[in-house]
C-alpha positions as CSV (number, residue, x, y, z in Angstrom):
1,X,-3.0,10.6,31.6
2,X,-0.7,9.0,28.9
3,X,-0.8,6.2,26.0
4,X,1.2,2.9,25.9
5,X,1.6,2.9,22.0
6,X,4.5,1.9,19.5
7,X,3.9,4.8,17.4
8,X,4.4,3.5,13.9
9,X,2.0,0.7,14.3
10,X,-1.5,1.1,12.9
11,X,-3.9,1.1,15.9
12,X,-1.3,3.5,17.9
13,X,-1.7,5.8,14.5
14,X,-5.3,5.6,14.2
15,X,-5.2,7.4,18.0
16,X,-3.0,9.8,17.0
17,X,-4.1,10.9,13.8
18,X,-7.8,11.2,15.8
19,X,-6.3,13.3,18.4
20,X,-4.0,15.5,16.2
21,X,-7.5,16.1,14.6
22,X,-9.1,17.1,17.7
23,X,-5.7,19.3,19.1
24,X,-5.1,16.9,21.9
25,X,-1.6,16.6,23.4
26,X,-2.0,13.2,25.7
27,X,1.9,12.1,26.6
28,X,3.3,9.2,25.4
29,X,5.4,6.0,26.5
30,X,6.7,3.1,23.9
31,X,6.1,-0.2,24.3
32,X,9.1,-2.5,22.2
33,X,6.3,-4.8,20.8
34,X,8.9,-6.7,18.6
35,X,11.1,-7.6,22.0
36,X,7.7,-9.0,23.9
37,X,7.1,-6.2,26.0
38,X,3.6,-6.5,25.7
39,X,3.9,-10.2,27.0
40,X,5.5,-8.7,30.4
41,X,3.3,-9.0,33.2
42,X,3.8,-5.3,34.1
43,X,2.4,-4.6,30.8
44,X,-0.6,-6.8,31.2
45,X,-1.7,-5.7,34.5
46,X,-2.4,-2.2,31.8
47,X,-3.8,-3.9,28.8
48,X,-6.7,-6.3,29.5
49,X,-5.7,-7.7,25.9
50,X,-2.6,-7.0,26.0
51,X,-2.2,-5.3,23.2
52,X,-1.8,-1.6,21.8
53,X,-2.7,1.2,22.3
54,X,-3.8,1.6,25.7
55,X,-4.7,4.9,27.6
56,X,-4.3,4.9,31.3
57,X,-6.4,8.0,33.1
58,X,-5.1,10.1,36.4
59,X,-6.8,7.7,38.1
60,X,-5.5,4.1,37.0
61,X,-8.3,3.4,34.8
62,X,-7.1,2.1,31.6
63,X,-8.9,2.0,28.2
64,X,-7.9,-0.4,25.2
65,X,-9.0,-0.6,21.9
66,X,-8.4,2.4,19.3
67,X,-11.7,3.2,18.3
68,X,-12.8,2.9,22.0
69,X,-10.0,5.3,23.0
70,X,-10.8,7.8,20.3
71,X,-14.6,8.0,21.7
72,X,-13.7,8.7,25.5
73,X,-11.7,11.6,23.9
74,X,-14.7,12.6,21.8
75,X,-17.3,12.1,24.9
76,X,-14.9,14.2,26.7
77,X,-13.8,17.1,24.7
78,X,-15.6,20.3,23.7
79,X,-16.0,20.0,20.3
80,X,-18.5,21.8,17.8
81,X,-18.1,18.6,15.3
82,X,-17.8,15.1,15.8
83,X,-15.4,12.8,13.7
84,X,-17.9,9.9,14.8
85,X,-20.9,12.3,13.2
86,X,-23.4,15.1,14.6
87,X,-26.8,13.6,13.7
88,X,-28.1,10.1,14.1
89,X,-28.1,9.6,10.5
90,X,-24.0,10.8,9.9
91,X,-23.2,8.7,13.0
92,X,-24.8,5.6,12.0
93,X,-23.3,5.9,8.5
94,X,-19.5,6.2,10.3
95,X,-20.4,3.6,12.6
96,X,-20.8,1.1,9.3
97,X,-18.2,2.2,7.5
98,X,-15.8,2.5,10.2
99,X,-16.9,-1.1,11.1
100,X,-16.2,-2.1,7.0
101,X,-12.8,-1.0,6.8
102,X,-12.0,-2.3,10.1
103,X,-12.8,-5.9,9.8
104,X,-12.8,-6.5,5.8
105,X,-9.8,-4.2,5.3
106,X,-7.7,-3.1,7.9
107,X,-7.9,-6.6,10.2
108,X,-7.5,-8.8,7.1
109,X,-4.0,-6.9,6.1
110,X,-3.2,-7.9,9.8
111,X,-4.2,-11.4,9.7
112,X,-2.1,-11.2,6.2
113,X,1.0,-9.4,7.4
114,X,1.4,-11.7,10.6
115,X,0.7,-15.1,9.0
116,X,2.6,-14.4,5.6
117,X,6.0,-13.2,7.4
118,X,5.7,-15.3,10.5
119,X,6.7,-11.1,12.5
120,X,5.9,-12.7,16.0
121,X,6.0,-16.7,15.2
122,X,7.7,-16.7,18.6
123,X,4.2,-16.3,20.2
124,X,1.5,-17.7,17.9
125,X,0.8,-20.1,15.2
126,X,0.9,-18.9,11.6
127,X,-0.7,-20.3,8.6
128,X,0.8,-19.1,5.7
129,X,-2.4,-20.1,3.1
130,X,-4.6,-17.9,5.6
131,X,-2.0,-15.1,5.1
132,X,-2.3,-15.2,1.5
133,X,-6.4,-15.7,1.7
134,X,-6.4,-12.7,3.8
135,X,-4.2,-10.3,1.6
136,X,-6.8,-11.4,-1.3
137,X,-9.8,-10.2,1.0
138,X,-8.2,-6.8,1.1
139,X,-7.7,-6.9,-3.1
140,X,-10.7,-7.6,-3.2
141,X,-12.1,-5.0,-0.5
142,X,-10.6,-2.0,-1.9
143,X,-13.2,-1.3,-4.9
144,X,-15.9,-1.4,-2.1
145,X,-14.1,1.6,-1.5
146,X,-13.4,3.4,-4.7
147,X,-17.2,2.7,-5.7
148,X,-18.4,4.8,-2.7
149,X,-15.5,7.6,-3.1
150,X,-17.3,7.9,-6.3
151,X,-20.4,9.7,-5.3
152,X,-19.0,11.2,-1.6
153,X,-15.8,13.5,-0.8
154,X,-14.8,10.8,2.1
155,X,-15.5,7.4,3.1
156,X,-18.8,8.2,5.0
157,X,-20.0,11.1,3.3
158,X,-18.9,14.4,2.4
159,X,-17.0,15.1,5.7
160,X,-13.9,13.6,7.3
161,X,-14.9,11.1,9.9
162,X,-12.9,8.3,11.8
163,X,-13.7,5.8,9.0
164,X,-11.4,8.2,7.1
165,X,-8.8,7.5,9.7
166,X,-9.0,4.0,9.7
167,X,-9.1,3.3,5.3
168,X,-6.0,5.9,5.7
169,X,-4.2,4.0,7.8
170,X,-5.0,0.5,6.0
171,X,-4.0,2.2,3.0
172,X,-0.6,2.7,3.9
173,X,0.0,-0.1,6.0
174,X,-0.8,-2.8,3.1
175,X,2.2,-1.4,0.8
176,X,3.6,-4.0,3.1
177,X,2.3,-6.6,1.4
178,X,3.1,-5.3,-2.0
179,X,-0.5,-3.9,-2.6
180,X,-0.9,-0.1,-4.3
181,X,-3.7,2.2,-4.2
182,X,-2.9,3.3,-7.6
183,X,-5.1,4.4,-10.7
184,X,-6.4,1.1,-11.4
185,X,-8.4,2.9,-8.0
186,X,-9.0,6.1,-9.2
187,X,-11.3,7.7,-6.9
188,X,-9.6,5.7,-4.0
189,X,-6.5,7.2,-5.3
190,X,-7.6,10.5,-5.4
191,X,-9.1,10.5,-1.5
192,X,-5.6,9.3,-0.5
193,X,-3.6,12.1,-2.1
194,X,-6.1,14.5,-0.4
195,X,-5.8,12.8,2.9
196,X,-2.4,12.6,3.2
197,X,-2.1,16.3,2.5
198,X,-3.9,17.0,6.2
199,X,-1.9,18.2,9.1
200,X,-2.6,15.2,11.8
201,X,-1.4,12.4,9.6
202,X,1.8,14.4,8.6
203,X,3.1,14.4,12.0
């Protein structure tokens, strides 16, 4: 099996940081994003969205979709914890946060990244006011956060879970647009420092 993935990009990151959790080595090929070759037709005969990351089996099936990628690996590996929870209560609890910092965090830096610097104006329309209104949403998103690192170790609860993976990776990738987690965020602060000191998202 292998990935398509550009590896600095957030959803490739979110896979790797997942399976460098698990101790999965899955080989990798890069896909130049930036020079369209996502748009090639080679490319989307892999990707039903066309986008990445995208894991292709031994046998030609192809998965797309992070999140969806991480949880063939966790329906598939022996493992004696789950980063998507081990009881029904844990996994609905990463299931809703997970689903928080996806769309009101990480996916608004997107929509703010792409429509503030115009990155791939070549191949869809960018409103610059929606940039802006979507970098705000994240502002305003991140004490969601802080208030509930208050009263648990990690974003779900007091164990690291794929939500973790996902408020990690939004956390670094909105420095872009010139926001800090600093101490104005303590407890959010203080959950990224830790974070940052594990193995998987080191690498």
């Amino acid at each position: 099996m292998k990935i398509y993935e550009l590896a600095p990009a957030p959803s490739a990151r979110r896979v790797s940081i997942y399976l460098a959790e698990m101790g999965i080595d899955v080989e990798r090929v890069n896909i130049d994003i930036r020079g369209g070759e996502n748009l090639s037709e080679a490319f989307q005969a892999i990707s039903l969205n066309g986008r990445i990351p995208v894991l292709e089996l031994d046998d030609g099936t192809t998965i797309c979709e992070s999140i969806a990628i991480c949880r063939y690996f966790d329906s598939v590996t022996q493992s004696k914890t789950s980063l998507f929870g081990d009881t029904p209560i844990e996994q609905a609890k990463i299931e809703m946060w997970q689903r928080m910092v996806e769309f009101q965090g990480l996916y608004a830096a997107f929509q703010a990244f792409r429509n503030i610097t115009g990155i791939y104006e070549d191949r869809e329309t960018c409103v610059t006011s929606w940039g802006h209104e979507s970098r705000q949403r994240v502002i305003d998103f991140l004490p969601v956060l802080n208030k509930q690192l208050a009263t648990s170790a990690y974003i779900a609860g007091d164990k690291f879970s794929v939500a973790d993976i996902t408020a990690f990776v939004m956390c670094g990738f909105i420095k872009n647009l010139e926001i800090e987690v600093d101490d104005a965020l303590p407890n959010l602060l203080n959950w990224f420092d830790r974070v940052s000191q594990r193995a998987s998202v080191q690498g």
